[in-house]
C-alpha positions as CSV (number, residue, x, y, z in Angstrom):
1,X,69.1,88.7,19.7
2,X,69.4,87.7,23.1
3,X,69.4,90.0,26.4
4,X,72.1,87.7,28.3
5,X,75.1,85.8,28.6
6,X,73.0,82.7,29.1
7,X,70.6,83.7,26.4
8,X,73.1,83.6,23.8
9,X,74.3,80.5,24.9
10,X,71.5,78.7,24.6
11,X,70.8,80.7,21.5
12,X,74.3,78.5,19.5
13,X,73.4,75.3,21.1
14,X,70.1,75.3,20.1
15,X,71.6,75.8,16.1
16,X,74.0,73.6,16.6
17,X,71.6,70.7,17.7
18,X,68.4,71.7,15.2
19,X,72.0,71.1,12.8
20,X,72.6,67.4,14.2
21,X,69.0,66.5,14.6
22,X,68.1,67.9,10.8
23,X,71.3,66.0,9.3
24,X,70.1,62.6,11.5
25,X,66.3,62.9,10.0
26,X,68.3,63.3,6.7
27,X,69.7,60.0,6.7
28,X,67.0,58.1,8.1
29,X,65.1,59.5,4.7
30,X,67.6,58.5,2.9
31,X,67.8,54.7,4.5
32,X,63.8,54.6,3.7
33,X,63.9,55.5,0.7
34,X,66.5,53.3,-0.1
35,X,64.3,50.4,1.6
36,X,61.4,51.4,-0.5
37,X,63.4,51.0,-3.4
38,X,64.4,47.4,-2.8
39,X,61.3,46.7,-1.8
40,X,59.4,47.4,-5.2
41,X,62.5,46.5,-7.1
42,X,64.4,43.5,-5.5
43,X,62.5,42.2,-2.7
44,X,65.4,39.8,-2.2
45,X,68.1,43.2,-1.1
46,X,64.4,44.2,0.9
47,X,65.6,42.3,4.5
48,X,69.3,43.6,4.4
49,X,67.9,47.2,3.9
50,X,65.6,47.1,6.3
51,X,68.3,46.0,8.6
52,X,70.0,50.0,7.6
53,X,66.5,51.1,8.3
54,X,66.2,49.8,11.7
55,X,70.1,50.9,12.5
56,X,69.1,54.5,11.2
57,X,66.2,55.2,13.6
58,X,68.2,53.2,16.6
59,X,70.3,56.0,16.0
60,X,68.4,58.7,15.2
61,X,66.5,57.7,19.0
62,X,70.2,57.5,20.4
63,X,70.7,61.3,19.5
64,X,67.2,62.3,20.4
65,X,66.6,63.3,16.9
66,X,62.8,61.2,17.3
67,X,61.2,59.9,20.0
68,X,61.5,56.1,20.7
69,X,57.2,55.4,20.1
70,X,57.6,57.1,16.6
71,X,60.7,54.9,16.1
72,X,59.0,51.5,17.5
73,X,56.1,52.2,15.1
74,X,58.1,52.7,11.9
75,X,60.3,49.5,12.6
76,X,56.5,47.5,13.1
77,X,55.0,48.6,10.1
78,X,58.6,48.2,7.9
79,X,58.6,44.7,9.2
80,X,55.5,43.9,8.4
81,X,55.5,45.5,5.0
82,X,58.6,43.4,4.2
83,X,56.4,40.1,5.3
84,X,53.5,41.3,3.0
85,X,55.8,41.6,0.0
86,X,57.8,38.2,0.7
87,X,54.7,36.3,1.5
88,X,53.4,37.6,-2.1
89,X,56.6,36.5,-3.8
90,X,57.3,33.3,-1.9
């Protein structure tokens, strides 16, 4: 529990955010698994999801639920694993 004023303060906003930050990370699983999805199963619905991938983890750097290099990275290697699988079809 905490001593102070202050203390318990920071105490609820530090719940409240590990709340928005957990339910952000929830929904960028949920857009990359959805990508993966249409990757494997209909590679031409691939492009539009990635498109709700990359919106996902704009937003997820927006609220500072991940850092921006962690976000860059993911968006490189999606793209690139969308190229792979269209080069292989096309």
């Amino acid at each position: 529990m905490a001593q102070s004023l202050s203390a318990d303060k920071r105490e609820r906003q530090n719940i409240v955010r590990s709340l928005h930050n957990r339910l952000n990370r929830n929904v960028l699983k949920k857009e990359l698994k959805a990508f993966d999805k249409a990757l494997k199963d209909s590679p031409a619905q691939a492009p539009q999801a990635l498109s709700k991938v990359f919106s996902a983890l704009d937003i997820a750097v927006r609220k500072r639920a991940i850092p921006k290099g962690r976000a860059d990275r993911k968006k490189a290697r999606l793209a690139l694993a969308l190229q792979k699988i269209t080069k292989k079809a096309g």
